[in-house]
C-alpha positions as CSV (number, residue, x, y, z in Angstrom):
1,X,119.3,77.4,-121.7
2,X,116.8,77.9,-118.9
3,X,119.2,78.7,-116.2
4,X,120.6,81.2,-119.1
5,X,116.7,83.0,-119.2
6,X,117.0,82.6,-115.6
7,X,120.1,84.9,-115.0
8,X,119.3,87.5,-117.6
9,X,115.9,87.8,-115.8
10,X,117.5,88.3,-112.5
11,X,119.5,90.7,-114.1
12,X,117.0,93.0,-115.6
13,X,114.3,92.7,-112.8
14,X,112.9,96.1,-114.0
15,X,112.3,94.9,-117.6
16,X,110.6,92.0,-116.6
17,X,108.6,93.3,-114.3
18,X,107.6,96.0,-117.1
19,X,107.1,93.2,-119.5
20,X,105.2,91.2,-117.0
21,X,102.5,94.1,-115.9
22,X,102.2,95.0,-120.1
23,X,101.0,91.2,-120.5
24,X,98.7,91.5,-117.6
25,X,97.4,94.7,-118.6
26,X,96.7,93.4,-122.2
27,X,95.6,89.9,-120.8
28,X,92.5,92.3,-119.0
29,X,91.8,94.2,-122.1
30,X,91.1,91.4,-124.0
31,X,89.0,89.6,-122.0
32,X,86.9,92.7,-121.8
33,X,87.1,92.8,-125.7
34,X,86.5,89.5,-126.7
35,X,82.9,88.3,-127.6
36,X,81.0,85.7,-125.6
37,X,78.4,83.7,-126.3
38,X,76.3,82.2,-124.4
39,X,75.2,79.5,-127.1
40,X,77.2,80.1,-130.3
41,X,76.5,79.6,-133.9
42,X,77.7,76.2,-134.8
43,X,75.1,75.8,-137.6
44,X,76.1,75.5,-141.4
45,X,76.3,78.6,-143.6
46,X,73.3,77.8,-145.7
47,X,70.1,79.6,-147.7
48,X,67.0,78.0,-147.7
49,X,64.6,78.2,-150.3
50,X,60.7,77.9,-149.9
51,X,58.1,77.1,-152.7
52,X,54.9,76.6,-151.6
53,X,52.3,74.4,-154.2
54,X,49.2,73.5,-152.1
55,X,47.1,70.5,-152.9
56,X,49.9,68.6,-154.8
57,X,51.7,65.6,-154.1
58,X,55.5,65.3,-152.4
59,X,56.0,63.1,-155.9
60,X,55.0,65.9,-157.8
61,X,56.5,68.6,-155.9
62,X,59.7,66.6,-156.6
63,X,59.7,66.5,-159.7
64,X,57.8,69.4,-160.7
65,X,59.6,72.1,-157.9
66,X,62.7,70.4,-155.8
67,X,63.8,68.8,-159.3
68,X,64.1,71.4,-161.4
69,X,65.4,73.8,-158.4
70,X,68.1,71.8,-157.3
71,X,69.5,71.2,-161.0
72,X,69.6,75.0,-161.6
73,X,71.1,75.8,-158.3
74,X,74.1,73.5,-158.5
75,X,76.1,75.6,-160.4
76,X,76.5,78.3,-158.0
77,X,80.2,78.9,-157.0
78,X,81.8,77.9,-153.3
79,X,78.6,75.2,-153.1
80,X,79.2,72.7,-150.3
81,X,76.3,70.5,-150.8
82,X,72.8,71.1,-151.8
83,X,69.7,69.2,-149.8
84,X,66.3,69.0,-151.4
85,X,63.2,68.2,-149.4
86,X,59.5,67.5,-150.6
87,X,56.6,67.2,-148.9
88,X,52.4,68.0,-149.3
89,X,52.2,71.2,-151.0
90,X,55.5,72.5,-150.1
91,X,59.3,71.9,-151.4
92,X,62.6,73.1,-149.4
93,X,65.8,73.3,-150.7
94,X,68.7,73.6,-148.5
95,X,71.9,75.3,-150.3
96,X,74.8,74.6,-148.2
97,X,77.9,76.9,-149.0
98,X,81.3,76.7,-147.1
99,X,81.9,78.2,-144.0
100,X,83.9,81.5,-144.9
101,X,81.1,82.6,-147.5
102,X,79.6,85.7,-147.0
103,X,75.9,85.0,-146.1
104,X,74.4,88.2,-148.3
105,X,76.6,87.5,-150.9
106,X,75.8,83.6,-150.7
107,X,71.8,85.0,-150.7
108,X,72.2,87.3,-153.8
109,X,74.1,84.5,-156.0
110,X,70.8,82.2,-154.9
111,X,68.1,85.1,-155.6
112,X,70.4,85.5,-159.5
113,X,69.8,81.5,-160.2
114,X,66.3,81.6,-158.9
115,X,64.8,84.7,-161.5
116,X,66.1,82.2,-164.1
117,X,64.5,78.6,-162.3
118,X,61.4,80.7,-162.3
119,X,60.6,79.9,-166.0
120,X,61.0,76.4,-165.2
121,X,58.2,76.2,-162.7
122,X,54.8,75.3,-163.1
123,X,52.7,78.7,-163.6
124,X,51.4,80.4,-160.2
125,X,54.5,78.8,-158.6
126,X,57.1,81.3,-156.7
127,X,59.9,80.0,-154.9
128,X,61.2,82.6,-152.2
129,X,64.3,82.8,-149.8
130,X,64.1,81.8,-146.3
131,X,64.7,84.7,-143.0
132,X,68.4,85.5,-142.9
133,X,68.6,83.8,-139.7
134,X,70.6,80.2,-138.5
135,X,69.3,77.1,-137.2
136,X,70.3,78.4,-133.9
137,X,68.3,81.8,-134.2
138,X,64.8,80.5,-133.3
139,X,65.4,81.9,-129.7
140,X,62.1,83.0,-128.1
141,X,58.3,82.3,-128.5
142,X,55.3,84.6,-126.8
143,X,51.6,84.0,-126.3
144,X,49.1,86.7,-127.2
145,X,46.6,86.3,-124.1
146,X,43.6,88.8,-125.1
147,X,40.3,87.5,-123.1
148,X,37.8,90.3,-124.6
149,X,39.4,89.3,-128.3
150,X,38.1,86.3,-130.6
151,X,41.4,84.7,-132.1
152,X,40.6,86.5,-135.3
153,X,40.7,89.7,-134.0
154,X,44.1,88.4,-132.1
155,X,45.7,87.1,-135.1
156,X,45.2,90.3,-137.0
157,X,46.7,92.3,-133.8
158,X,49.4,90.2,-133.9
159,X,49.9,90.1,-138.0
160,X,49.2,94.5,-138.3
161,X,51.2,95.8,-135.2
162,X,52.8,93.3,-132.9
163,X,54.4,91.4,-135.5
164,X,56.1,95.0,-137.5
165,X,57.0,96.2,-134.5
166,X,58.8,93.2,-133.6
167,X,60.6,93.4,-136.6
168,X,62.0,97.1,-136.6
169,X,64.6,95.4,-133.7
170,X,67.8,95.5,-134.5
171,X,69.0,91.3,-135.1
172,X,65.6,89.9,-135.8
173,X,65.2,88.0,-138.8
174,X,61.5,87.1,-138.4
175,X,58.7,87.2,-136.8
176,X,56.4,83.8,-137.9
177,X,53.0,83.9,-136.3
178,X,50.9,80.9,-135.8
179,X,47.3,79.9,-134.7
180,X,44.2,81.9,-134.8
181,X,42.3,82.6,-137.6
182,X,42.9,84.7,-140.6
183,X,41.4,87.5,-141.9
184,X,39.3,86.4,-145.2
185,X,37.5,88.6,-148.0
186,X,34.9,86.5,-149.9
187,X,33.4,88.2,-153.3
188,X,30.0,86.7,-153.6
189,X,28.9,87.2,-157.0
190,X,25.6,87.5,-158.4
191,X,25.4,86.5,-162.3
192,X,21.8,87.7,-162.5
193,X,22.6,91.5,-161.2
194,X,26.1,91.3,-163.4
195,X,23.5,90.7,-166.7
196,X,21.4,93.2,-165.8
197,X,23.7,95.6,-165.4
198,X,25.4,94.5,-168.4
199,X,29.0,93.5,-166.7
200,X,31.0,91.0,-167.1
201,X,33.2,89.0,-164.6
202,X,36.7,90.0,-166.6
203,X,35.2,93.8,-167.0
């Protein structure tokens, strides 16, 4: 058989050679094509979702929050697993769907199931979808170094113009500040001027 392939290649040198230099040429296009990464994706397709109930408990945030999330969100097709995690004043809940799942179209069936879990919370309670970004996509951290600023004034730099113009580039899921301090409004209110002026506090 090979010394068959042999002769019929000797025989047709030209065709070969043709064949050959096609391969070659192909073989260069697609490396030129083809996508590399320098650290791919290996992490699971999954949606995270965030609730946020300060001053309670991990027991109560289970069984108030994670609970009640995680039996709602089971029924969601193409479902791998489902990971719920509680802790002080926050709950996370880790929806793991298989690996050829659309990501948006995983996110929307998650943001269908969770307008309906929302009656099931505690009142003031939102649960909210995590950045559209992998386990792999925290990939840079920066250091706002303003001498002549206090870290207030810093923080609301970075949260009213660094932070939106950060976001406006293309492939960034989000941009999570940390440190500093926040911007607060306090209403101090005086009961005596509210009677005088014959106002109450719910107008």
């Amino acid at each position: 058989m090979v010394q068959k392939l042999i002769e019929l290649a000797l025989r047709n040198r030209l065709i070969v050679l043709l064949f050959a230099g096609g391969l070659f040429a192909y073989g260069i296009y697609s490396i030129k094509k083809n996508p590399i990464e320098a650290i791919p994706d290996l992490s699971e397709n999954q949606v995270i979702v965030f609730t946020e109930w300060m001053g309670r408990s991990p027991q109560v945030i289970e069984d108030q929050v994670t609970y009640p999330l995680v039996s709602n969100l089971q029924g969601i097709p193409k479902i791998k697993n489902l990971r719920g995690s509680s802790m002080f004043g926050m709950s996370f809940v880790y929806v793991i769907f298989e690996d050829n799942v659309d990501i948006y179209w995983a996110r929307t069936r998650v943001l269908e199931r969770l307008n309906f879990a929302q009656r099931l919370l505690p009142q003031g309670v939102t649960p909210s979808l995590g950045p559209d970004g992998t386990g792999v996509g925290h990939i840079y951290w920066y250091h706002l170094d303003a001498p002549k600023m206090d870290l207030g004034e810093q923080r609301a730099l970075q949260d009213w113009y660094i932070k939106f113009a950060l976001q406006t580039v293309p492939g960034v899921a989000e941009v999570a500040s940390f440190g500093g301090f926040e911007k607060q409004y306090q209403l101090v209110v005086d009961p005596v001027k509210l009677r005088y002026y014959n106002i109450s506090l719910w107008m």
